[in-house]
LUMLUMDREN-2810 file (N, C-alpha, C; in Angstrom, 1 decimal):
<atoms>
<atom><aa>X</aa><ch>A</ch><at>N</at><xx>30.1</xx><yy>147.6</yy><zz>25.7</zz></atom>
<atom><aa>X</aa><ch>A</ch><at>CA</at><xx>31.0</xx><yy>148.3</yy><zz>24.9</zz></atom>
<atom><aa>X</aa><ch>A</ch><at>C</at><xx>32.1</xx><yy>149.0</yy><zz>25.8</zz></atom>
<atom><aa>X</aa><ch>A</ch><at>N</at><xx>33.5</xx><yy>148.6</yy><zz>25.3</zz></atom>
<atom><aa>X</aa><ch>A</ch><at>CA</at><xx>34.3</xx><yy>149.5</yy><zz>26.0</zz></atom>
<atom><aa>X</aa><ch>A</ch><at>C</at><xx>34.5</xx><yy>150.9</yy><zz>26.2</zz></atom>
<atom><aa>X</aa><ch>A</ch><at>N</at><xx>35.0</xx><yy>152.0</yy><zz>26.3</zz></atom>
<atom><aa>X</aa><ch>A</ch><at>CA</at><xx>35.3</xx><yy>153.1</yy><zz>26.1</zz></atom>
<atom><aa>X</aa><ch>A</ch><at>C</at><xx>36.6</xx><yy>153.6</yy><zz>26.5</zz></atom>
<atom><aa>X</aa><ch>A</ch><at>N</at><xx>37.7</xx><yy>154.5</yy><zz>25.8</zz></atom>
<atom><aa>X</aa><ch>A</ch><at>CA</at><xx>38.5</xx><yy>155.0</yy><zz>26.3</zz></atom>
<atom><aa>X</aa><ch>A</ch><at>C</at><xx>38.4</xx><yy>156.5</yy><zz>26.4</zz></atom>
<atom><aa>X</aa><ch>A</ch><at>N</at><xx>38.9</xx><yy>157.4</yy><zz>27.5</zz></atom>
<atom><aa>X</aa><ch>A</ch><at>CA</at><xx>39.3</xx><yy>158.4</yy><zz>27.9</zz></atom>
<atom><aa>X</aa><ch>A</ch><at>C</at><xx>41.0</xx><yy>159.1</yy><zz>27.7</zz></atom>
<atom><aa>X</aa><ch>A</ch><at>N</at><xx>40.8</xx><yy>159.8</yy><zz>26.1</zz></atom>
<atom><aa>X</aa><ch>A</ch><at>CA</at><xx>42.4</xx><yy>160.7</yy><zz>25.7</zz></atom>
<atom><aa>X</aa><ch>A</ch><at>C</at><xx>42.4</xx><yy>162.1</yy><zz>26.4</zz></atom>
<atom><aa>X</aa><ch>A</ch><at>N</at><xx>43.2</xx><yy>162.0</yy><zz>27.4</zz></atom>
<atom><aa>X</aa><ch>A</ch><at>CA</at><xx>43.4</xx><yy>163.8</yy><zz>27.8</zz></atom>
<atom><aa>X</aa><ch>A</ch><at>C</at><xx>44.9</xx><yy>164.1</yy><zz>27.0</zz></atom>
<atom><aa>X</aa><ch>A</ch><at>N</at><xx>44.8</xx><yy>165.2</yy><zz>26.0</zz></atom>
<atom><aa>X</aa><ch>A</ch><at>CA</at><xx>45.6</xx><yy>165.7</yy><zz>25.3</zz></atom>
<atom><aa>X</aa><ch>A</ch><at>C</at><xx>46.9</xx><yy>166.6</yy><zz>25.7</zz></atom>
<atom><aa>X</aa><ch>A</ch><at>N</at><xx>47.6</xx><yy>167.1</yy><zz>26.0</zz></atom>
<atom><aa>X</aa><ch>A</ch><at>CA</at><xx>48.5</xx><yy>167.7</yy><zz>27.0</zz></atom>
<atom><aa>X</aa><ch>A</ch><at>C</at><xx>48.4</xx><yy>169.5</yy><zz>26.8</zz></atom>
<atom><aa>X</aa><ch>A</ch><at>N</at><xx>47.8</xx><yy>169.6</yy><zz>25.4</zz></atom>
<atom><aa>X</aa><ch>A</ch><at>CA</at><xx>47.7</xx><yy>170.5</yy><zz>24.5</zz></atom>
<atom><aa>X</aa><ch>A</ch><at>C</at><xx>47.0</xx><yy>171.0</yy><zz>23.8</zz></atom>
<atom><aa>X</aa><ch>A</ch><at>N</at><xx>46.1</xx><yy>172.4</yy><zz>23.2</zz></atom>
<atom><aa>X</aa><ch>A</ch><at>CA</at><xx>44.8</xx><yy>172.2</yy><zz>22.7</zz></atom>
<atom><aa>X</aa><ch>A</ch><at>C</at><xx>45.3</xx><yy>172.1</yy><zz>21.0</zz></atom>
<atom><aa>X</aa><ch>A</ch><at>N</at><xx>47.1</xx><yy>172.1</yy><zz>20.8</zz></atom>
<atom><aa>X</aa><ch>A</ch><at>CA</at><xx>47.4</xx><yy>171.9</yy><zz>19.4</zz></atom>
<atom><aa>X</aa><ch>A</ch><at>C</at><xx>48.0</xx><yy>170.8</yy><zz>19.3</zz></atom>
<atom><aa>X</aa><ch>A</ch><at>N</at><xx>47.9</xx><yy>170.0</yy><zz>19.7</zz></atom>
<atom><aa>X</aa><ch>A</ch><at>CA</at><xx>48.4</xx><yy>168.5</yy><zz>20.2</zz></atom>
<atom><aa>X</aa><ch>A</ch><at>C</at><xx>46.6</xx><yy>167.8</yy><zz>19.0</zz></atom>
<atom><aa>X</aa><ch>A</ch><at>N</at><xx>45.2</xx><yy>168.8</yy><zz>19.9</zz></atom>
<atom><aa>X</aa><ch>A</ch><at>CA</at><xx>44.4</xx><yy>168.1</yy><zz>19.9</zz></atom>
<atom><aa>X</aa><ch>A</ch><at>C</at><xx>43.9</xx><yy>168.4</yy><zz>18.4</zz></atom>
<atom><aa>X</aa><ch>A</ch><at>N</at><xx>44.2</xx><yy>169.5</yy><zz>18.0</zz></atom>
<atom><aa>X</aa><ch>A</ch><at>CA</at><xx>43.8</xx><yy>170.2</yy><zz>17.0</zz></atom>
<atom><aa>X</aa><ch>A</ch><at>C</at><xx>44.3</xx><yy>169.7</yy><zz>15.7</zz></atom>
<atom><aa>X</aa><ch>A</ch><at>N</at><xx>45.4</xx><yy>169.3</yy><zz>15.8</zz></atom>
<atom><aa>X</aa><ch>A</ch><at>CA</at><xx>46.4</xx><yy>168.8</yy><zz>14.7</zz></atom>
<atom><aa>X</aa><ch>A</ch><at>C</at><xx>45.8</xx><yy>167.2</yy><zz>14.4</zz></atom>
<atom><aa>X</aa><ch>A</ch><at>N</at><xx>45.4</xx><yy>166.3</yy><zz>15.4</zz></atom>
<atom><aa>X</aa><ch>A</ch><at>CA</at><xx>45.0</xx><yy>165.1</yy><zz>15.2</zz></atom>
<atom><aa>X</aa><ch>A</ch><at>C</at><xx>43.9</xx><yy>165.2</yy><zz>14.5</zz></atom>
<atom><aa>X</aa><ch>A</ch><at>N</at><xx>42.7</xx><yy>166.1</yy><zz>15.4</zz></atom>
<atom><aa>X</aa><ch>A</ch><at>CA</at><xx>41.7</xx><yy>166.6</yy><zz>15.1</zz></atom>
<atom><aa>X</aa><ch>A</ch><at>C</at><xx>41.5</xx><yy>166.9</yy><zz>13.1</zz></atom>
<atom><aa>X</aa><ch>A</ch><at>N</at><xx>42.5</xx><yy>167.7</yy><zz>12.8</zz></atom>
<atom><aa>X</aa><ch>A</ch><at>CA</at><xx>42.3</xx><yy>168.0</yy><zz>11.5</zz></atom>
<atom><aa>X</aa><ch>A</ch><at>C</at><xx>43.0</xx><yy>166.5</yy><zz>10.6</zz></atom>
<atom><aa>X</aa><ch>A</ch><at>N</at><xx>44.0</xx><yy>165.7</yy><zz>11.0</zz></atom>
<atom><aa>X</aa><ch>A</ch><at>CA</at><xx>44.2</xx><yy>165.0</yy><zz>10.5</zz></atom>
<atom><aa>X</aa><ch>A</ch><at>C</at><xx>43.0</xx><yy>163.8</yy><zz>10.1</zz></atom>
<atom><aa>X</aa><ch>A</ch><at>N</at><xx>42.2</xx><yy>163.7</yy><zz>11.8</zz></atom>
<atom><aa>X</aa><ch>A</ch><at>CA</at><xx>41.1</xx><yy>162.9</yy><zz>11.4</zz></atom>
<atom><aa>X</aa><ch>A</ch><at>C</at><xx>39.8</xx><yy>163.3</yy><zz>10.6</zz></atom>
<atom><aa>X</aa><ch>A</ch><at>N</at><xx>39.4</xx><yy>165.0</yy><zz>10.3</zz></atom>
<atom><aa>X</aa><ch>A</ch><at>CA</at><xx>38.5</xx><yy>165.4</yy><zz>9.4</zz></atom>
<atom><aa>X</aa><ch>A</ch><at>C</at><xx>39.2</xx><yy>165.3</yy><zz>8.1</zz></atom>
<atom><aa>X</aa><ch>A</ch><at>N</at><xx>40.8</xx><yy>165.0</yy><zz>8.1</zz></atom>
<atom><aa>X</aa><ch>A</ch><at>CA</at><xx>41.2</xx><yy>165.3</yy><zz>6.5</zz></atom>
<atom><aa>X</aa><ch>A</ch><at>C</at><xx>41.0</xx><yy>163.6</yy><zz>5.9</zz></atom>
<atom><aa>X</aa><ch>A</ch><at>N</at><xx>41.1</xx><yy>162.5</yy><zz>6.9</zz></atom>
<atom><aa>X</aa><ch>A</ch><at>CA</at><xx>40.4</xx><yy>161.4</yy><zz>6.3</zz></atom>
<atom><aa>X</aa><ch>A</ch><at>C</at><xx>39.3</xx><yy>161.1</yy><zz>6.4</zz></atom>
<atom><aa>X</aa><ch>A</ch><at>N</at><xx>38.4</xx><yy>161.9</yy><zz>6.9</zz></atom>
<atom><aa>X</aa><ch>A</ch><at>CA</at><xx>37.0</xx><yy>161.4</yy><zz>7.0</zz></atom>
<atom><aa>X</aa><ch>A</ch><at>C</at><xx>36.7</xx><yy>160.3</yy><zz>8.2</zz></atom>
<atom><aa>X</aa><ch>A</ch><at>N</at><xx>37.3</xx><yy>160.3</yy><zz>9.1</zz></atom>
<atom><aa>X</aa><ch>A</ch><at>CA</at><xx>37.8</xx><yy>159.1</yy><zz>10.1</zz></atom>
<atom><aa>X</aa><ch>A</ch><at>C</at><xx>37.5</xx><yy>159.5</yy><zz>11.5</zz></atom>
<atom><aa>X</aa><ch>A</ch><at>N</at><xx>36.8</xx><yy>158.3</yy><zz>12.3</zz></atom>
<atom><aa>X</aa><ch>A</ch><at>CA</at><xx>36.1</xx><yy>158.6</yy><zz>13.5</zz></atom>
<atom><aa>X</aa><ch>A</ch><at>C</at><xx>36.9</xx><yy>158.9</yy><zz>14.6</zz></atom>
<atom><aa>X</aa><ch>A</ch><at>N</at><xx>37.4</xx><yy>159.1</yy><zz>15.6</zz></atom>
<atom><aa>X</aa><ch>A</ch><at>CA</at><xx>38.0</xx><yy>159.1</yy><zz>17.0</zz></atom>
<atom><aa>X</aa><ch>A</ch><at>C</at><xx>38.5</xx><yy>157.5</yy><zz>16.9</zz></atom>
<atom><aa>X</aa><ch>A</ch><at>N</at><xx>37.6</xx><yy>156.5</yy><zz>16.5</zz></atom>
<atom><aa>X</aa><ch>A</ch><at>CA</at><xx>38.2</xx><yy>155.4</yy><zz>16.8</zz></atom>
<atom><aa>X</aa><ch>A</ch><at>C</at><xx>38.6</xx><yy>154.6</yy><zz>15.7</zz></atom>
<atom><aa>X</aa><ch>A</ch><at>N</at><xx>38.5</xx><yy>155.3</yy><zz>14.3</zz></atom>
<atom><aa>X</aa><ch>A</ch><at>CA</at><xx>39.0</xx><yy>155.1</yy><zz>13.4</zz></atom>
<atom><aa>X</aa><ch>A</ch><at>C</at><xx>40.2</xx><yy>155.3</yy><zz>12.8</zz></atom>
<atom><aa>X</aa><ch>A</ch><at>N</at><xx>40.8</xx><yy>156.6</yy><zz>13.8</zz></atom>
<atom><aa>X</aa><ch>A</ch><at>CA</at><xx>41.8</xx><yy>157.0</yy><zz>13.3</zz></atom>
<atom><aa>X</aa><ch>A</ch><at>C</at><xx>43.1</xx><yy>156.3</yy><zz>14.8</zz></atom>
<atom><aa>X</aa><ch>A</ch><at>N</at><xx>42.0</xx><yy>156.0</yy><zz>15.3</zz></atom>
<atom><aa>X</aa><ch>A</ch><at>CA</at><xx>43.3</xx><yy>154.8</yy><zz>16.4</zz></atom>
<atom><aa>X</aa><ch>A</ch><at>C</at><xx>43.8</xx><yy>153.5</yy><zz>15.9</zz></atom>
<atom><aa>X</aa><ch>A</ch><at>N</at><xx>42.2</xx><yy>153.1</yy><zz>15.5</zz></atom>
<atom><aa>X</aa><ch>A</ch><at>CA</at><xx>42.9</xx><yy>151.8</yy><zz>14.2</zz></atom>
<atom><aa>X</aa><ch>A</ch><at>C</at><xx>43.8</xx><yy>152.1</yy><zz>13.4</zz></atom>
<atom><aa>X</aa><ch>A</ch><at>N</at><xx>43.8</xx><yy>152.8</yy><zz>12.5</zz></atom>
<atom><aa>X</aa><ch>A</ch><at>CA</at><xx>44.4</xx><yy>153.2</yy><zz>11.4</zz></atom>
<atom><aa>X</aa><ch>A</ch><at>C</at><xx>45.8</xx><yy>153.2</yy><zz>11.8</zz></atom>
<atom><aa>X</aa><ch>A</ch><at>N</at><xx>46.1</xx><yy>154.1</yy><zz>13.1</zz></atom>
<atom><aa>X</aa><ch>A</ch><at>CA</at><xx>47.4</xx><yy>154.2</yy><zz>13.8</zz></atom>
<atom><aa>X</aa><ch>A</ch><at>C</at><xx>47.7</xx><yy>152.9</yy><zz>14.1</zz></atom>
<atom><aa>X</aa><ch>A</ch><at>N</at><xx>47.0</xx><yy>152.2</yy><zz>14.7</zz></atom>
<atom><aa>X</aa><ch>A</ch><at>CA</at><xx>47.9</xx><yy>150.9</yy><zz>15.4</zz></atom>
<atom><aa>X</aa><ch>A</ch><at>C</at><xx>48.0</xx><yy>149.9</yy><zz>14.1</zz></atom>
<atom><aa>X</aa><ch>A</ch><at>N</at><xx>46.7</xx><yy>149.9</yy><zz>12.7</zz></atom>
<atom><aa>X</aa><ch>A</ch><at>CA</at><xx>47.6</xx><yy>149.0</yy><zz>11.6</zz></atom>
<atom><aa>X</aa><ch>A</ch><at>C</at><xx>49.0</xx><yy>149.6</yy><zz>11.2</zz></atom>
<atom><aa>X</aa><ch>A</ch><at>N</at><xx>49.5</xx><yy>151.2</yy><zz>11.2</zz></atom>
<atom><aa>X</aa><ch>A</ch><at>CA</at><xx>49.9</xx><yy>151.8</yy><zz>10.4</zz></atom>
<atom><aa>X</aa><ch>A</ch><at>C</at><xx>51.1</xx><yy>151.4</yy><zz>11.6</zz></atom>
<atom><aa>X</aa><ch>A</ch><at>N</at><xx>51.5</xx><yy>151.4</yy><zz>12.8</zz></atom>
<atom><aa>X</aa><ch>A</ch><at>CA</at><xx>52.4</xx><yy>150.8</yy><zz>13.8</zz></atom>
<atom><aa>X</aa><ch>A</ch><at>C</at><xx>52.7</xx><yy>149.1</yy><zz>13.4</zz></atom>
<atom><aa>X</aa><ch>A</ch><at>N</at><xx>52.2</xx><yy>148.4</yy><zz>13.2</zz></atom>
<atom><aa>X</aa><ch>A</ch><at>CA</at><xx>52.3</xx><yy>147.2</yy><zz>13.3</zz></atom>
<atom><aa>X</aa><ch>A</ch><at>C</at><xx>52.3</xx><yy>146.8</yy><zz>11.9</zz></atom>
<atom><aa>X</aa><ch>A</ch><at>N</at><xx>52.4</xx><yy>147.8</yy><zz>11.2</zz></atom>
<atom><aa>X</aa><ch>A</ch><at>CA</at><xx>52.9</xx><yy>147.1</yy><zz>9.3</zz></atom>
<atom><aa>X</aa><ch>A</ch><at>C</at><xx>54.4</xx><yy>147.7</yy><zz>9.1</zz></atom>
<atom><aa>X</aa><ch>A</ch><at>N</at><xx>54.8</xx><yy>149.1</yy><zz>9.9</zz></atom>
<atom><aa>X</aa><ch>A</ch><at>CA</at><xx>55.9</xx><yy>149.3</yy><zz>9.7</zz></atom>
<atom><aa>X</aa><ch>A</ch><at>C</at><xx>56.9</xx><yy>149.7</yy><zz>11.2</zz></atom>
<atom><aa>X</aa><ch>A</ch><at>N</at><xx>57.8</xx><yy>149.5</yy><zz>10.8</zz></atom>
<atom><aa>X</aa><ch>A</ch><at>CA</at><xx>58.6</xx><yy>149.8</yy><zz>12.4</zz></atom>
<atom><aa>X</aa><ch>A</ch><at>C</at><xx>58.6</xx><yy>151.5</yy><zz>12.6</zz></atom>
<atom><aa>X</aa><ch>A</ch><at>N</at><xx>58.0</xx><yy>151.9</yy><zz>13.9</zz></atom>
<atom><aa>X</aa><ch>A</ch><at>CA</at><xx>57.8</xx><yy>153.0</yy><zz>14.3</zz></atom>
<atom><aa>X</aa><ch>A</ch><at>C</at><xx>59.0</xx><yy>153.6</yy><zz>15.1</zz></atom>
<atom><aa>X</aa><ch>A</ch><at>N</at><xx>60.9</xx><yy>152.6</yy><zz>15.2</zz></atom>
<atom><aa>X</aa><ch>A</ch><at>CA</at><xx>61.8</xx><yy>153.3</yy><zz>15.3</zz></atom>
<atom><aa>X</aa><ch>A</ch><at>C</at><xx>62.4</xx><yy>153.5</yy><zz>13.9</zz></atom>
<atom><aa>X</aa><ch>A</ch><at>N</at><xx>63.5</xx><yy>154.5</yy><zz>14.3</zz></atom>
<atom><aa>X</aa><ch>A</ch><at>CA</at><xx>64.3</xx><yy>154.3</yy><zz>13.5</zz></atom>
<atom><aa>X</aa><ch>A</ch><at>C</at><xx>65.4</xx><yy>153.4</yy><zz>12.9</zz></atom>
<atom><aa>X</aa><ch>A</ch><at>N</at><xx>66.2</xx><yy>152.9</yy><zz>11.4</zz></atom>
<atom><aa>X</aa><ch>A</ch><at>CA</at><xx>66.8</xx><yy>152.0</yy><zz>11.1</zz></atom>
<atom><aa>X</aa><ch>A</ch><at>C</at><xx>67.7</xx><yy>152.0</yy><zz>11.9</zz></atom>
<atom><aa>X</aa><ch>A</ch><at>N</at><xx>68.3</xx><yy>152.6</yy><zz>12.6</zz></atom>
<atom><aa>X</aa><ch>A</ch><at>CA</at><xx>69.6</xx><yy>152.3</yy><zz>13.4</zz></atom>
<atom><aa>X</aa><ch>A</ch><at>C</at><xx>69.1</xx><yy>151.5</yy><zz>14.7</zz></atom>
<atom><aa>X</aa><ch>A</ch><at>N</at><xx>67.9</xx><yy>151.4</yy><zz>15.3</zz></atom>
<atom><aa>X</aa><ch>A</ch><at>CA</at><xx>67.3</xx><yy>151.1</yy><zz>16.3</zz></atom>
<atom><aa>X</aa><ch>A</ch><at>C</at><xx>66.8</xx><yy>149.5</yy><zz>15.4</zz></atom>
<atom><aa>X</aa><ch>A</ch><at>N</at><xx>66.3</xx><yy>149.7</yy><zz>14.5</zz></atom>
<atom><aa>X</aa><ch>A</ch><at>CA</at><xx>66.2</xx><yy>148.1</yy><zz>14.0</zz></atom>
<atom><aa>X</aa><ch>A</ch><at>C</at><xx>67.4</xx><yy>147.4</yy><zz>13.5</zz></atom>
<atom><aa>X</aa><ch>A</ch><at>N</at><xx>68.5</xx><yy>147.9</yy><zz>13.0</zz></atom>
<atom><aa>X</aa><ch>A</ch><at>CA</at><xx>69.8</xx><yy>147.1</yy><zz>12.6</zz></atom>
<atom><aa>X</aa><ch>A</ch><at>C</at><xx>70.0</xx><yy>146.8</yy><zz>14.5</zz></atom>
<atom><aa>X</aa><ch>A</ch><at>N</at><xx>70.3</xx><yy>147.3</yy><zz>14.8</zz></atom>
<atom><aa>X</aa><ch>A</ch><at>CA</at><xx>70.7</xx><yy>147.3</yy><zz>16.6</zz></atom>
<atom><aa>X</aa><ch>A</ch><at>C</at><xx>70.0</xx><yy>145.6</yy><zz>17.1</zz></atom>
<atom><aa>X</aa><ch>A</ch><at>N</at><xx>68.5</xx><yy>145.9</yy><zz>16.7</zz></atom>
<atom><aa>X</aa><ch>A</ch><at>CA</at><xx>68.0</xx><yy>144.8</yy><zz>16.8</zz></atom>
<atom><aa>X</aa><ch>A</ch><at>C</at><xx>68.0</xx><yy>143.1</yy><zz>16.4</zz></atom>
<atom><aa>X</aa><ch>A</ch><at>N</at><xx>68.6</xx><yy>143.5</yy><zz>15.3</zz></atom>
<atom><aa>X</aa><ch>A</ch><at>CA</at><xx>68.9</xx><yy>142.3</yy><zz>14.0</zz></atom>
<atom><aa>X</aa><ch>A</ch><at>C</at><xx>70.0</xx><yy>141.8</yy><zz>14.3</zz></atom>
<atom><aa>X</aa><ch>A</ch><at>N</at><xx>70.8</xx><yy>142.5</yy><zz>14.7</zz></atom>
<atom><aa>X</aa><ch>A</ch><at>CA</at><xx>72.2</xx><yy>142.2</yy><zz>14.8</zz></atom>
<atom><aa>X</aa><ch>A</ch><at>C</at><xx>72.1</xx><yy>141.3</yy><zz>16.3</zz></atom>
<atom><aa>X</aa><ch>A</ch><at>N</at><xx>71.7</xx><yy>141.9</yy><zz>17.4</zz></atom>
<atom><aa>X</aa><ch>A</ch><at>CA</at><xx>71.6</xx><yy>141.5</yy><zz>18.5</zz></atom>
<atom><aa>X</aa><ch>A</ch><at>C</at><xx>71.0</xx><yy>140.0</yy><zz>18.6</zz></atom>
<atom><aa>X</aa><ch>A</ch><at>N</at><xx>70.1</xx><yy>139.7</yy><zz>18.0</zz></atom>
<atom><aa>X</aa><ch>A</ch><at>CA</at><xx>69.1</xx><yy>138.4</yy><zz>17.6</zz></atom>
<atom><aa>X</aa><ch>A</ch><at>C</at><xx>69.7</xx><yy>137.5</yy><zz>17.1</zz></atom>
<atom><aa>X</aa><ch>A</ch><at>N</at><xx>70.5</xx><yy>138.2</yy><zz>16.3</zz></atom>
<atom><aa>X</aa><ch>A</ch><at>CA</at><xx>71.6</xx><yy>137.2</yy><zz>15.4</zz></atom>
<atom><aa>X</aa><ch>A</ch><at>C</at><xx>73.1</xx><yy>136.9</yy><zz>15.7</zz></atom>
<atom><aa>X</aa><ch>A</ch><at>N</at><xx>73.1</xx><yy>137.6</yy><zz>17.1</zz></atom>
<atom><aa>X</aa><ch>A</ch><at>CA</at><xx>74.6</xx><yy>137.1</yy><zz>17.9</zz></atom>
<atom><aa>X</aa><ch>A</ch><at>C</at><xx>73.6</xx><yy>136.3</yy><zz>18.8</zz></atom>
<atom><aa>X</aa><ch>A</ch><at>N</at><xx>72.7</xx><yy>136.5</yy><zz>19.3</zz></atom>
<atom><aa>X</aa><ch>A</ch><at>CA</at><xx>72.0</xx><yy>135.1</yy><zz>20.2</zz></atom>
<atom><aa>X</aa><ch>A</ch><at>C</at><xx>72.1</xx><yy>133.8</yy><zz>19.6</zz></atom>
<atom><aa>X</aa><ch>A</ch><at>N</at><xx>71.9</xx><yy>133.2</yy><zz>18.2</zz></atom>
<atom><aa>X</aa><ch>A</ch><at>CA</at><xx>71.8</xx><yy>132.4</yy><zz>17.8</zz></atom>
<atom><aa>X</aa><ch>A</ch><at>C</at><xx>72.8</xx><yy>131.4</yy><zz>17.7</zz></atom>
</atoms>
């Protein structure tokens, strides 16, 4: 089994996650999943950073 090591920068950094993960009922490594589907179903920049993108893709072609 693998394991990872999060050092937090902050103890309200930790605390704020912390309650977010007791408010879903969700484990340490439940609530990392959840993050990386919740990254990878929606874009985590902003639309001006994605138009930026589309456009640029679409002058390559």
């Amino acid at each position: 089994m693998k394991s990872t090591r999060v050092n937090f920068p902050s103890e309200a950094q930790y605390a704020q996650l912390d309650a977010i993960r007791d408010k879903y009922g969700l484990t340490w490594r439940g609530l990392l999943i959840r993050g990386a589907e919740r990254l990878e179903s929606t874009s985590p920049f902003p639309e001006e950073y994605d138009r930026t993108e589309t456009e640029a893709r679409e002058s390559e072609e």
